[in-house]
C-alpha positions as CSV (number, residue, x, y, z in Angstrom):
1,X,-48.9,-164.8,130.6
2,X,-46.9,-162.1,132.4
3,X,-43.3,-162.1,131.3
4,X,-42.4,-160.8,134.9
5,X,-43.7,-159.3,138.3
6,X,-43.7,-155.9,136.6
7,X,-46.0,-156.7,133.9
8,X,-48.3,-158.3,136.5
9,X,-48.2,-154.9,138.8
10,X,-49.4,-152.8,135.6
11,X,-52.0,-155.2,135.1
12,X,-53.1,-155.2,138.6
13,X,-52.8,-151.6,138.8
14,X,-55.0,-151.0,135.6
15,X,-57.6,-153.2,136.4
16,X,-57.8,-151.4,139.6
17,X,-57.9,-148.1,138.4
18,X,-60.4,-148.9,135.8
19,X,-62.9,-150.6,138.9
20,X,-62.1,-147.1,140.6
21,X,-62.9,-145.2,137.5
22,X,-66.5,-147.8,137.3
23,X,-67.1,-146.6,140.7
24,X,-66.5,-142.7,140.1
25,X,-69.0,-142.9,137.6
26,X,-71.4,-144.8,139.1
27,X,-71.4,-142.6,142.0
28,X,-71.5,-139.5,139.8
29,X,-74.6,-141.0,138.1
30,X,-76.1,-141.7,141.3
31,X,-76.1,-137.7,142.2
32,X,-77.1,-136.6,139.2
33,X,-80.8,-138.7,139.2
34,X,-83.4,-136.9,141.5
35,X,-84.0,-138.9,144.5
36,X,-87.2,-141.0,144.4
37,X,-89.5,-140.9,147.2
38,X,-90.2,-144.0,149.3
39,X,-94.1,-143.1,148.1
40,X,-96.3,-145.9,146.9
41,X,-99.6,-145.2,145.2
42,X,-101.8,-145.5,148.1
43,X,-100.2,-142.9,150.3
44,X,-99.3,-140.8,147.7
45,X,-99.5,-137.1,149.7
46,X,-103.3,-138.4,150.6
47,X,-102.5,-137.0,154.1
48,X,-100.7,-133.6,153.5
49,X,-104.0,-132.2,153.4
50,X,-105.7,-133.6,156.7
51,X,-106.0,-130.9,159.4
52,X,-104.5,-131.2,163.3
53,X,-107.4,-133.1,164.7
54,X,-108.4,-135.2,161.4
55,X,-111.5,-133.2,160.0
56,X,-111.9,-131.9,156.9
């Protein structure tokens, strides 16, 4: 398959650069989404608008 070790360093330094480049752009993804709240829809800012004591 390789016709000596430099062809198999290429390789192995292409494939790692491309799982680098992967990475890059998955992080880049990951900062450009708005971060999603840990909210379900039972607490969902239901208690934002409770007073000190709990009366409304």
């Amino acid at each position: 398959m390789f016709g000596n070790d430099a062809d198999l360093m290429l390789s192995l330094h292409r494939s790692h650069a491309s799982e680098l480049q992967a990475d890059a752009a998955r992080d880049r993804l990951a900062r450009s989404l708005p971060r999603r709240h840990a909210r379900g829809w039972l607490n969902r800012r239901r208690y934002a608008g409770r007073t000190v004591n709990g009366n409304r």
